[in-house]
FIKOL-500914 format. One line per 10 residues: number of its first residue (from 1); their letters; for each residue x, y, z of N, C-alpha, C. Coordinates in steps of 0.1 Angstrom, whole numbers. Layout:
BEGIN
NUM = A = X,Y,Z,X,Y,Z,X,Y,Z | ...
This chain:
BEGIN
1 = XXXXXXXXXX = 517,478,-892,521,471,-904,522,481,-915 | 531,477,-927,532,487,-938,521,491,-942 | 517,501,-950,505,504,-956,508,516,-968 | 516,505,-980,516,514,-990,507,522,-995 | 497,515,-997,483,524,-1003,481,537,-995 | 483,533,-980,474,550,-977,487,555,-979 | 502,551,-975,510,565,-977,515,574,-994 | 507,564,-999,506,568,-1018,497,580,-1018 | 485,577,-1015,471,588,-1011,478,596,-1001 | 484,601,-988,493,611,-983,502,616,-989
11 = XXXXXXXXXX = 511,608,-1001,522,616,-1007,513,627,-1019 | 501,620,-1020,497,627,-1032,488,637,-1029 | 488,641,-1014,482,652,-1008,491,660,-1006 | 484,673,-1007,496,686,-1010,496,689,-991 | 508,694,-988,508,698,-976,518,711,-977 | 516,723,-973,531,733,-967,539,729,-960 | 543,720,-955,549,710,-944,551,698,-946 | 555,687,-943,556,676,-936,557,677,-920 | 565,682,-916,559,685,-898,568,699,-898 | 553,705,-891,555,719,-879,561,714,-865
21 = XXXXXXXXXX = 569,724,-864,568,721,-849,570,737,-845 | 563,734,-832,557,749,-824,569,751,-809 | 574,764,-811,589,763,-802,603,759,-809 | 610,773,-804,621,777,-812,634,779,-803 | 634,771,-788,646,772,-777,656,760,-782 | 655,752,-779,668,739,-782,659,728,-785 | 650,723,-780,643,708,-782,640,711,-795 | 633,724,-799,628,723,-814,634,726,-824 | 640,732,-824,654,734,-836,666,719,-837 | 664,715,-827,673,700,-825,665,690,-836
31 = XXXXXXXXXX = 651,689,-831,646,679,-841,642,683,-858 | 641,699,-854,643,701,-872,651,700,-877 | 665,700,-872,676,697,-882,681,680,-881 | 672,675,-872,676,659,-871,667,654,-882 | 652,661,-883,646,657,-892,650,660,-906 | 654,670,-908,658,679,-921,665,669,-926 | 679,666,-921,686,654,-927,684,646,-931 | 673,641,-926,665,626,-930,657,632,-944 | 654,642,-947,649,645,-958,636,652,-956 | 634,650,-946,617,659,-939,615,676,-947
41 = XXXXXXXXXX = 608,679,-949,605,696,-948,602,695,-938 | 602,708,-929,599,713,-917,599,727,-919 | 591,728,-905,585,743,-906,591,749,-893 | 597,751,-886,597,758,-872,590,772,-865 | 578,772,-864,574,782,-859,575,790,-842 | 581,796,-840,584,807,-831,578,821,-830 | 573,825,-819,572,839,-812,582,847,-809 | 593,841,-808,602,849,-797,610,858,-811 | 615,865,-813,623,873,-825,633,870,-824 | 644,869,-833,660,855,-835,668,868,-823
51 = XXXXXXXXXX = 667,882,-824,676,887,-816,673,885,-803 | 663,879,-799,662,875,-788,669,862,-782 | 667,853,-790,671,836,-793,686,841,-792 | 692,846,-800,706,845,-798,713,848,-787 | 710,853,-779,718,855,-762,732,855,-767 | 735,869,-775,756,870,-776,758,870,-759 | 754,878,-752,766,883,-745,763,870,-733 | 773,872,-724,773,866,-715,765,866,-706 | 756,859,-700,746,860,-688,743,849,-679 | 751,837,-678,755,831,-666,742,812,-673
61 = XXXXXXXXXX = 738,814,-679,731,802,-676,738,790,-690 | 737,779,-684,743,770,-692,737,757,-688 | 742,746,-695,734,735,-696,744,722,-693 | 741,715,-687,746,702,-684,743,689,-691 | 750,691,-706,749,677,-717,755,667,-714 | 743,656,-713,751,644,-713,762,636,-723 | 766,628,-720,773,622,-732,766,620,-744 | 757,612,-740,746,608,-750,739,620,-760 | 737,628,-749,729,642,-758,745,652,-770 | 762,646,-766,765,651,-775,770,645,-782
71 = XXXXXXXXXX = 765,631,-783,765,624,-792,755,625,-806 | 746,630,-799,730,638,-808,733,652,-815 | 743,661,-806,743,672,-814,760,671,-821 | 765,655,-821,777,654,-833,770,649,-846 | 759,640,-840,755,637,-850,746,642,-865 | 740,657,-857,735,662,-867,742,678,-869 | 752,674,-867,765,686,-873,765,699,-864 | 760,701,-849,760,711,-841,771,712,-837 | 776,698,-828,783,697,-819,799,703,-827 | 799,705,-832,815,712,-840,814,726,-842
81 = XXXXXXXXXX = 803,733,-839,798,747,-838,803,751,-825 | 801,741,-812,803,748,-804,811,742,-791 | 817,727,-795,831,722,-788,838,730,-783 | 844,740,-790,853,746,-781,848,755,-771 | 841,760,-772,830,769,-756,827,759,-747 | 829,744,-746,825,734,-737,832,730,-732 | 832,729,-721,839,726,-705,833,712,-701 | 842,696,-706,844,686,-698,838,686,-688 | 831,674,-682,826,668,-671,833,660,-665 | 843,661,-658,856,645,-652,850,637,-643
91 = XXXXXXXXXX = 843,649,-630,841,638,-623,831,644,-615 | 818,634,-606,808,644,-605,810,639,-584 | 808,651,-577,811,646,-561,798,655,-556 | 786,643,-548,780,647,-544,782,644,-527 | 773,654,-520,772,655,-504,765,658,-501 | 766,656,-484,750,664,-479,755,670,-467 | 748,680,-462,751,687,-453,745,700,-449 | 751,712,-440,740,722,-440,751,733,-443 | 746,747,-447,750,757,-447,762,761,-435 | 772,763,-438,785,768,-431,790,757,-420
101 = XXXXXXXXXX = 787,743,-420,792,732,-414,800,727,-421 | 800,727,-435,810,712,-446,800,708,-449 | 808,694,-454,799,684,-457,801,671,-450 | 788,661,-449,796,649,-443,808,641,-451 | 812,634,-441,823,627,-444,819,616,-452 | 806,613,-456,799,601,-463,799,608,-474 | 802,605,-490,802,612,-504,796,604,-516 | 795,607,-522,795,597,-538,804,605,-543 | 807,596,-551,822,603,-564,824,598,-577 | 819,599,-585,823,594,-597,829,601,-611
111 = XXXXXXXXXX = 839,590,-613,851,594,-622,845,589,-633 | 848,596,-646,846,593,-661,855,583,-663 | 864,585,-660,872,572,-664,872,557,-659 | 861,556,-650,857,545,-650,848,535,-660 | 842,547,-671,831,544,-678,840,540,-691 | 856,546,-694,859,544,-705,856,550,-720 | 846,560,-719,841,565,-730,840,579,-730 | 852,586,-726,852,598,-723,844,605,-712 | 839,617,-714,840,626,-698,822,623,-704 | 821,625,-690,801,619,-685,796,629,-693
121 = XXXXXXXXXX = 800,641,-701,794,653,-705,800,666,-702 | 792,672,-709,799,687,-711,793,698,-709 | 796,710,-702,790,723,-698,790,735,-708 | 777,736,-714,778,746,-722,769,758,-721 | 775,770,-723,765,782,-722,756,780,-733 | 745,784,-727,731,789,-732,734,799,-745 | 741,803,-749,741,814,-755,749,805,-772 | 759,802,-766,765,795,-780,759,780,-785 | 747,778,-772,742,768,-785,729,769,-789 | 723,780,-785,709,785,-787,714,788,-807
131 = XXXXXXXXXX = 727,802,-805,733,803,-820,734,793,-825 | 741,780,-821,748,772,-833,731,764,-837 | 720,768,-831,709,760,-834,702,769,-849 | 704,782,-843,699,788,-850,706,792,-866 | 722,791,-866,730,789,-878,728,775,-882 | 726,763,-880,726,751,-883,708,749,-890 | 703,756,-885,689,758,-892,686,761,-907 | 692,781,-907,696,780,-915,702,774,-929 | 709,765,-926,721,759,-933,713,746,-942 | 700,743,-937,692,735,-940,685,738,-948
141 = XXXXXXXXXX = 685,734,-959,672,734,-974,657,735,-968 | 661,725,-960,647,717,-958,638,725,-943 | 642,734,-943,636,736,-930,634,755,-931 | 616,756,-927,614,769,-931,615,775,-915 | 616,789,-911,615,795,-901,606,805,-903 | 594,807,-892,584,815,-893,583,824,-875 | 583,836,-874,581,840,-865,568,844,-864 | 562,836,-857,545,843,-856,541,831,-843 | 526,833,-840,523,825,-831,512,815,-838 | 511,803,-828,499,799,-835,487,794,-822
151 = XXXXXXXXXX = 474,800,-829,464,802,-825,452,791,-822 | 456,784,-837,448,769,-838,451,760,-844 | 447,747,-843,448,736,-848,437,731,-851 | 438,724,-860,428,714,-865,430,702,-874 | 427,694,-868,430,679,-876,420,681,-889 | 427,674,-898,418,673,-912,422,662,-917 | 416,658,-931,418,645,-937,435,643,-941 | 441,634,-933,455,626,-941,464,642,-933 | 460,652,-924,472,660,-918,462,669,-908 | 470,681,-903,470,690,-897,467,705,-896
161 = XXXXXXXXXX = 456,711,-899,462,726,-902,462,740,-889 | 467,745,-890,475,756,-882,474,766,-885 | 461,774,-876,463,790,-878,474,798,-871 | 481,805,-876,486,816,-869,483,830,-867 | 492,836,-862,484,847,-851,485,862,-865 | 492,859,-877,492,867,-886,482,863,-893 | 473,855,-895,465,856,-903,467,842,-911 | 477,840,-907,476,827,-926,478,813,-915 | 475,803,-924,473,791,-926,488,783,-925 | 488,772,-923,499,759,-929,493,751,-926
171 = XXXXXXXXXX = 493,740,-938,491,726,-931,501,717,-930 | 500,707,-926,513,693,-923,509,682,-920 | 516,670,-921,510,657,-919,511,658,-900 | 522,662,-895,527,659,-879,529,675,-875 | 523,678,-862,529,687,-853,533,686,-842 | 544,688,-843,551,685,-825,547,700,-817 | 546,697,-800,545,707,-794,563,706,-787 | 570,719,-791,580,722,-781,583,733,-781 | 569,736,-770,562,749,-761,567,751,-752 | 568,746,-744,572,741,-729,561,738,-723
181 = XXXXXXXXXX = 561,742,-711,556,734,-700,541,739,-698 | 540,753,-703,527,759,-706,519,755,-719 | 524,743,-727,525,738,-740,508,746,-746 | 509,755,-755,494,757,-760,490,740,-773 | 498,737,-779,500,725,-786,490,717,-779 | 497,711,-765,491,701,-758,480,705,-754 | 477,720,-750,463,722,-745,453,721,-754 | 457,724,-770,447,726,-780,442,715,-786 | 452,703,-783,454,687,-785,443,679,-773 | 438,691,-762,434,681,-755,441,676,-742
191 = XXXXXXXXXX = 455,678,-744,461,667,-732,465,678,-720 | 460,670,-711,461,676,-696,472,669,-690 | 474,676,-685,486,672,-669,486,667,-662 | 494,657,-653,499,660,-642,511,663,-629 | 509,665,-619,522,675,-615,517,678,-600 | 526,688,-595,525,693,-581,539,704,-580 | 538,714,-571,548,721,-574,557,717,-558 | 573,720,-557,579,716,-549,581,727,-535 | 575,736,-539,577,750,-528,590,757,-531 | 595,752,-538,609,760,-544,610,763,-553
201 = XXXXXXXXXX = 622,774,-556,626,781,-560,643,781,-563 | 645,781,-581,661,777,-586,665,795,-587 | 677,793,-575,685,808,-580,697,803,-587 | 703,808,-601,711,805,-610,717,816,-610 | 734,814,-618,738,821,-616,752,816,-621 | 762,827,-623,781,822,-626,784,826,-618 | 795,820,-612,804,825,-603,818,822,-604 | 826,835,-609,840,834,-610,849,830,-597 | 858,824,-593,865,814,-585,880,812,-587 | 887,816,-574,899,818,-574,911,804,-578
211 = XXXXXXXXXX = 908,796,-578,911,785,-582,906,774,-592 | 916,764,-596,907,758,-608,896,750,-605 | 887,744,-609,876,732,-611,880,722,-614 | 888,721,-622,898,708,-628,881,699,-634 | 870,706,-639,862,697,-643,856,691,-636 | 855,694,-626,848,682,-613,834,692,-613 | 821,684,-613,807,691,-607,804,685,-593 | 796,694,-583,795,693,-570,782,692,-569 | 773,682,-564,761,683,-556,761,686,-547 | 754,692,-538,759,696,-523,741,695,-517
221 = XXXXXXXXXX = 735,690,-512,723,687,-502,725,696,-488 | 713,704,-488,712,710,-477,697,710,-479 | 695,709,-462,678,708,-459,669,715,-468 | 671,727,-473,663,733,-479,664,730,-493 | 674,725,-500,671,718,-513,689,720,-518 | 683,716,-528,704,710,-533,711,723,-539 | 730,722,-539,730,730,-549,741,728,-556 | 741,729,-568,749,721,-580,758,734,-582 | 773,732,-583,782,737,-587,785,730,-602 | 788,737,-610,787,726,-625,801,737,-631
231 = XXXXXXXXXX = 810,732,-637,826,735,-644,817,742,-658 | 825,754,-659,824,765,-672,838,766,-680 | 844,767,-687,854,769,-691,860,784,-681 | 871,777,-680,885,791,-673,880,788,-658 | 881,793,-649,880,798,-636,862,803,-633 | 855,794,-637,840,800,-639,830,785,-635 | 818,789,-627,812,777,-622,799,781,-623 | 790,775,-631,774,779,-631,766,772,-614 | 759,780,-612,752,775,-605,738,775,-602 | 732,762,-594,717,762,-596,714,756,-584
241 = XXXXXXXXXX = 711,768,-571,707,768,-561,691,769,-557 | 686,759,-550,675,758,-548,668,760,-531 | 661,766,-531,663,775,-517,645,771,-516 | 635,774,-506,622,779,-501,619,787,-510 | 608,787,-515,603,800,-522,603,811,-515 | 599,814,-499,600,823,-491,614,828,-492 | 625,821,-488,642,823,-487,645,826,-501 | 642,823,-511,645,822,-528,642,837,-528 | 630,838,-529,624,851,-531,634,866,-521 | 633,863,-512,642,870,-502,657,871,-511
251 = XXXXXXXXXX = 668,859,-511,674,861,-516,676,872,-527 | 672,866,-538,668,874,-555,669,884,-553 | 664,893,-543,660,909,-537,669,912,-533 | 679,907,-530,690,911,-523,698,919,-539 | 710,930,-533,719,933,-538,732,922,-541 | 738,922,-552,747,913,-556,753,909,-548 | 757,922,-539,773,918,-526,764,911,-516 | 755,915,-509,746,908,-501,742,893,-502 | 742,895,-517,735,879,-519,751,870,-521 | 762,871,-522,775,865,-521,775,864,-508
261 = XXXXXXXXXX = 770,873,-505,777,869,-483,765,858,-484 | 753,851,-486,743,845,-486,747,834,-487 | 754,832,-502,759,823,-509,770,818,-501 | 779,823,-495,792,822,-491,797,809,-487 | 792,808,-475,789,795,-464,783,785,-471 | 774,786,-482,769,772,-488,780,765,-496 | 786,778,-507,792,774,-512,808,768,-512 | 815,772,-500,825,768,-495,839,775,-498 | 848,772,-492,861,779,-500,868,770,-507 | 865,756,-510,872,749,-519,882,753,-529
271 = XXXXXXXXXX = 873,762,-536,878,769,-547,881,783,-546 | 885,789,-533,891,801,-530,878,811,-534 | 886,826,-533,873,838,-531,867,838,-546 | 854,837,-545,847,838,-552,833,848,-557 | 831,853,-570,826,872,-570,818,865,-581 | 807,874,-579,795,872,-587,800,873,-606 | 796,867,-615,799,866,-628,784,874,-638 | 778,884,-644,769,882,-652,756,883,-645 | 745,882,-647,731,880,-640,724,867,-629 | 714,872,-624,709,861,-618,696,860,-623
281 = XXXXXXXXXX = 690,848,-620,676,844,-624,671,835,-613 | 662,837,-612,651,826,-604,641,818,-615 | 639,805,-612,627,799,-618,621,791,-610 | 608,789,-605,606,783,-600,600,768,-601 | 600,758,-590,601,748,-591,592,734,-588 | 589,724,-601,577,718,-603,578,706,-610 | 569,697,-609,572,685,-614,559,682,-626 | 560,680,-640,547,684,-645,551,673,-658 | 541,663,-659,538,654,-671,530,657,-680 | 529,655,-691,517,652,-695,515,639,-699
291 = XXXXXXXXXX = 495,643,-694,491,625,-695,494,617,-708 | 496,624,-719,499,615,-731,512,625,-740 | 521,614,-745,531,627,-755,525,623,-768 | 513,621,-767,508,617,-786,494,623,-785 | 486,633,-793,476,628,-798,470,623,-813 | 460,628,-817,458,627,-832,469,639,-845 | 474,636,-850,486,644,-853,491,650,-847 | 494,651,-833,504,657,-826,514,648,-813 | 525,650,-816,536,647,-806,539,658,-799 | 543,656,-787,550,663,-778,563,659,-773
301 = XXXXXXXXXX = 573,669,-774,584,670,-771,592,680,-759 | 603,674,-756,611,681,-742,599,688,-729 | 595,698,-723,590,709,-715,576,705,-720 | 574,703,-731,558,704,-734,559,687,-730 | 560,679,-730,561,666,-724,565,662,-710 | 572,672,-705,578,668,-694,585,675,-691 | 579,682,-677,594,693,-666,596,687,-654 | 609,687,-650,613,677,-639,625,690,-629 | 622,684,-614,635,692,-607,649,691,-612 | 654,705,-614,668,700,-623,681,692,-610
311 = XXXXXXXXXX = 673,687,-602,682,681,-594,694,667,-604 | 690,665,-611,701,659,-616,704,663,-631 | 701,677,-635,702,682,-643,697,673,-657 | 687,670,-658,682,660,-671,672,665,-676 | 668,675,-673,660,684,-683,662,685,-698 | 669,688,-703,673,695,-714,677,677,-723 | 685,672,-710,688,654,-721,679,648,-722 | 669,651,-713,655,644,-715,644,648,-730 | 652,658,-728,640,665,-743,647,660,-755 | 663,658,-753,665,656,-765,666,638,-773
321 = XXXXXXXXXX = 663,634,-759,660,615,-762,649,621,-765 | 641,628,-760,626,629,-770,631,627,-787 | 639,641,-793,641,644,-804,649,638,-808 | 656,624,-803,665,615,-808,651,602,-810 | 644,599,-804,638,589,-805,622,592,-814 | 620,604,-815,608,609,-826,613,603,-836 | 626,614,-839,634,615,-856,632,601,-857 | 634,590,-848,640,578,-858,623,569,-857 | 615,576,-849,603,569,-854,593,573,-867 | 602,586,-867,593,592,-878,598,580,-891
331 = XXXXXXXXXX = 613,581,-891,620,580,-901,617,564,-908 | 616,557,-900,615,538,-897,601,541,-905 | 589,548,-898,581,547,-907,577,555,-919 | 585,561,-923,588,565,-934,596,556,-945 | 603,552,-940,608,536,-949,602,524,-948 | 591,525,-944,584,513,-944,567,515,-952 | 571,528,-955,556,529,-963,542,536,-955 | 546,538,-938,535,541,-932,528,560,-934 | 519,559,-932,517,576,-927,522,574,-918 | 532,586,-914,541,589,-903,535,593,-887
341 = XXXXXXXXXX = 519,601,-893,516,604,-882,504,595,-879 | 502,586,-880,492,577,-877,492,570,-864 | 479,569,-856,481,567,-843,493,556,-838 | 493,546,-844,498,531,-845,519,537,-844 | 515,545,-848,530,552,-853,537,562,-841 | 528,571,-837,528,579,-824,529,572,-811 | 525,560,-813,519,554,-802,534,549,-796 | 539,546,-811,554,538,-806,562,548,-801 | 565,563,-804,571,571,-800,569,568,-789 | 557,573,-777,549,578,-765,554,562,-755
351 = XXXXXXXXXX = 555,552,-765,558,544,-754,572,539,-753 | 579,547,-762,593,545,-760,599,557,-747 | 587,569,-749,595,577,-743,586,580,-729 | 578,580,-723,563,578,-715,573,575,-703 | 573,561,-701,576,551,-693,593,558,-688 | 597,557,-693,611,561,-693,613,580,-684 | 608,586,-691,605,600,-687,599,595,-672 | 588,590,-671,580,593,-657,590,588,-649 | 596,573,-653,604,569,-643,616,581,-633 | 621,585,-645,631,595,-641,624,610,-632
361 = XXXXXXXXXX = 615,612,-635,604,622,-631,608,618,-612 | 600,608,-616,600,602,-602,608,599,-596 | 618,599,-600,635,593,-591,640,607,-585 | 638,614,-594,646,628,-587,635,635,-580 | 619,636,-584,607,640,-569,613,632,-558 | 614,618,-556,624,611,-547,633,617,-538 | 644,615,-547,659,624,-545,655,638,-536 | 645,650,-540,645,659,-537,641,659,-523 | 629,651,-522,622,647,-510,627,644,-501 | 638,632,-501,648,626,-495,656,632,-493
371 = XXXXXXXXXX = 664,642,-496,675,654,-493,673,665,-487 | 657,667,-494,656,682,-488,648,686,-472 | 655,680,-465,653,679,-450,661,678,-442 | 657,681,-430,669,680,-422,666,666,-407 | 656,658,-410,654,646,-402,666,639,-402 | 669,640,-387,679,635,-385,680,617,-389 | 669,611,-386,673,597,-390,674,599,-406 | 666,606,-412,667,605,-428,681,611,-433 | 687,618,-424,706,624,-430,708,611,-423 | 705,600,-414,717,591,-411,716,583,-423
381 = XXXXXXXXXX = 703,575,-428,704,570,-436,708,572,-447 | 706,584,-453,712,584,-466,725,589,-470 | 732,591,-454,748,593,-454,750,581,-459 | 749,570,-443,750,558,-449,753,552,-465 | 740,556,-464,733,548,-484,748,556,-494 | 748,567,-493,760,568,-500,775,567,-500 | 783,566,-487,790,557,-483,791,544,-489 | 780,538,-483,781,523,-492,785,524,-505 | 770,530,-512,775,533,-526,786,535,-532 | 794,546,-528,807,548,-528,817,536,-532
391 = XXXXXXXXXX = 813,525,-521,826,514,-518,819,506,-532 | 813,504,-537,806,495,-546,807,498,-562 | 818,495,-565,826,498,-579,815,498,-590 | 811,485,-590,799,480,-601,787,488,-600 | 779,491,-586,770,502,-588,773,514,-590 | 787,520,-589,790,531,-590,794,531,-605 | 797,523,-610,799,524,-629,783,525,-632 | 774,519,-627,758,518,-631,753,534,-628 | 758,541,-617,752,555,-617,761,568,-628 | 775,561,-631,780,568,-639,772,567,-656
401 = XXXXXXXXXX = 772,553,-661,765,555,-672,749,563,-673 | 746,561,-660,732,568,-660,733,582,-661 | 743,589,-655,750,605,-657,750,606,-669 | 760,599,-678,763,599,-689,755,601,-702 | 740,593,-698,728,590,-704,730,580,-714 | 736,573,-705,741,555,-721,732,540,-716 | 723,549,-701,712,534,-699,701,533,-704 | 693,524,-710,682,522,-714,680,518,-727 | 670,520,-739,669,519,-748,674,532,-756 | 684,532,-758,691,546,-767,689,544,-780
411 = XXXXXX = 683,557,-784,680,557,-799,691,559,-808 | 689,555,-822,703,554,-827,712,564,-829 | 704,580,-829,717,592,-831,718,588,-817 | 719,583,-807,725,585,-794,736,579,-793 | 739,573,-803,747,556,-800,761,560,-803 | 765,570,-811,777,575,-809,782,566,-826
């Protein structure tokens, strides 16, 4: 309920802040400029040094935005930074199958233009939107940038204070953790984990390609785990192959040309001869919650909340329904007279976003489970299961909007 009185006594408390938030990749720069707009100060504290954050050159990794998530970065003035570096999503074709056979004849397929609201999402490098986060920061009154670490927290009367690793102090009413997945935020808040790791291992990567994409992304299921071909602008296809840790590791080690003969047979000749683009990476691969995204002045956001197998690439949209559905709970209770970070207040974030996150957590642990084998009854069935799918127009518009990220309770920068 409103509570003019205490938020009179908090406005008349001095803070360096209104909310810190810890982590300087995409989830946290997203909600300081979502918050800044709304009129918030903010603080963004980072370790990492901006020439690091900016990644000019080219090095192969990029991101799979949903509709919904660029509906979040039009809304708070990103998305026009970096449109034109984005490469359309048309249509997304998944399969199952093994290394140098094909694929079965059973598929899923889905077209954007069934949904009516443009392409399911868009492919953007890592590089030009890490910058347009970090120019869009800038550009903001309201929002301070500190490179340092921080060491401690401590709750105090009506906020928060926060040592850092230089020596000095900030306080604030709210601190969000978006740490990642090693969150020190959450550990210092108290909140524990949980999770299990998958035995795998993501090798990433571009790969330039003799022919066009026409915008189409590829799932492709093989026993050992999936691998997503995803559209780059021009003749260019990111990829995020997931292999054994033992075979992952092997791989990685390999020489460039080596690891293309590797690659070869999974990848197919659809799209004619294809030669390594830029760098490779490995990350390895894990499923990890935390038990609560609230404590006593602290939220948690994207990685520090939640890491999932990028099997249906929702990582990154996932963090940012975080930073789409904070801002607007911060904001609601901010026009209604509340302390913003008051349990009663947090609590509504955590359960808007909790339930929702785990679910999806769990759909793709599922998915993974389910695919990454080679039991023969389990490839008949889930040939089958997608086949069917396939013929079934209405479920197949229901898995497109879910691509898309337009199912559920969408918060309002999502709404387009």
């Amino acid at each position: 309920m409103d509570n003019p009185a205490k938020a009179a006594i908090l406005r008349g408390m001095e803070h360096d802040t209104d909310i810190a938030i810890v982590g300087g990749g995409l989830n946290g720069p997203a909600l300081a400029i979502a918050l800044a707009k709304q009129g918030f100060r903010v603080t963004v504290i980072d370790s990492l040094p901006e020439t690091v954050r900016k990644n000019a050159a080219f090095d192969g990794r990029a991101y799979a935005l949903a509709l919904a998530s660029v509906r979040l970065l039009q809304a708070i003035g990103v998305w026009s930074r970096v449109e034109e570096h984005s490469q359309p999503m048309l249509e997304i074709k998944v399969s199952d199958g093994r290394a140098g056979e094909g694929a079965s004849p059973f598929f899923m397929h889905f077209d954007h233009a069934e949904i009516e609201e443009g392409p399911m999402g868009h492919m953007l490098e890592d590089r030009y939107l890490r910058r347009a986060f970090l120019e869009a920061m800038k550009d903001e009154a309201n929002i301070t940038q500190l490179r340092d670490t921080v060491v401690a927290q401590e709750v105090e009367r009506g906020g928060m204070r926060v040592t850092l690793e230089s020596g000095k102090t900030l306080s604030c009413q709210l601190l969000v953790g978006s740490d990642g997945r090693a969150s020190g935020t959450a550990q210092r808040a108290g909140i524990k984990r949980t999770g299990w790791g998958y035995g795998q291992t993501a090798l990433v990567a571009a790969i330039e390609h003799e022919l066009p994409h026409n915008g189409v992304a590829h799932q492709f299921f093989m026993p050992p785990g999936p691998l997503a071909i995803l559209p780059l602008p021009g003749n260019v296809s990111s990829i995020v192959w997931s292999e054994t840790e033992e075979t992952a590791a092997r791989f990685a080690a390999l020489p460039d040309a080596e690891f293309m003969e590797v690659l070869r047979p999974r990848f197919g000749d659809f799209l004619g001869d294809i030669k390594l683009l830029g760098k490779r990476f490995t990350y390895p691969l894990n499923l990890t919650i935390a038990n609560h995204f609230a404590a006593p002045r602290v939220a948690l956001i994207g990685d520090a909340a939640h890491g999932m197998h990028p099997i249906a690439g929702q990582g990154l949209n996932a963090g940012l329904r975080d930073v789409a559905a904070l801002a607007q709970v911060l904001d609601e209770a901010r026009k209604r007279g509340e302390d913003m970070a008051a349990p009663d207040v947090l609590a509504r974030y955590q359960q808007w976003r909790r339930f929702d996150t785990a679910t999806l957590a769990l759909v793709t642990d599922a998915t993974n489970k389910l695919f990454s084998n080679d039991n023969p009854i389990l490839r008949f069935g889930r040939d089958l299961g997608m086949g069917a799918l396939n013929a079934m127009p209405k479920l197949r518009r229901t898995f497109i909007r879910e691509a898309a990220g337009l199912t559920g309770d969408l918060p309002d920068l999502m709404k387009g």
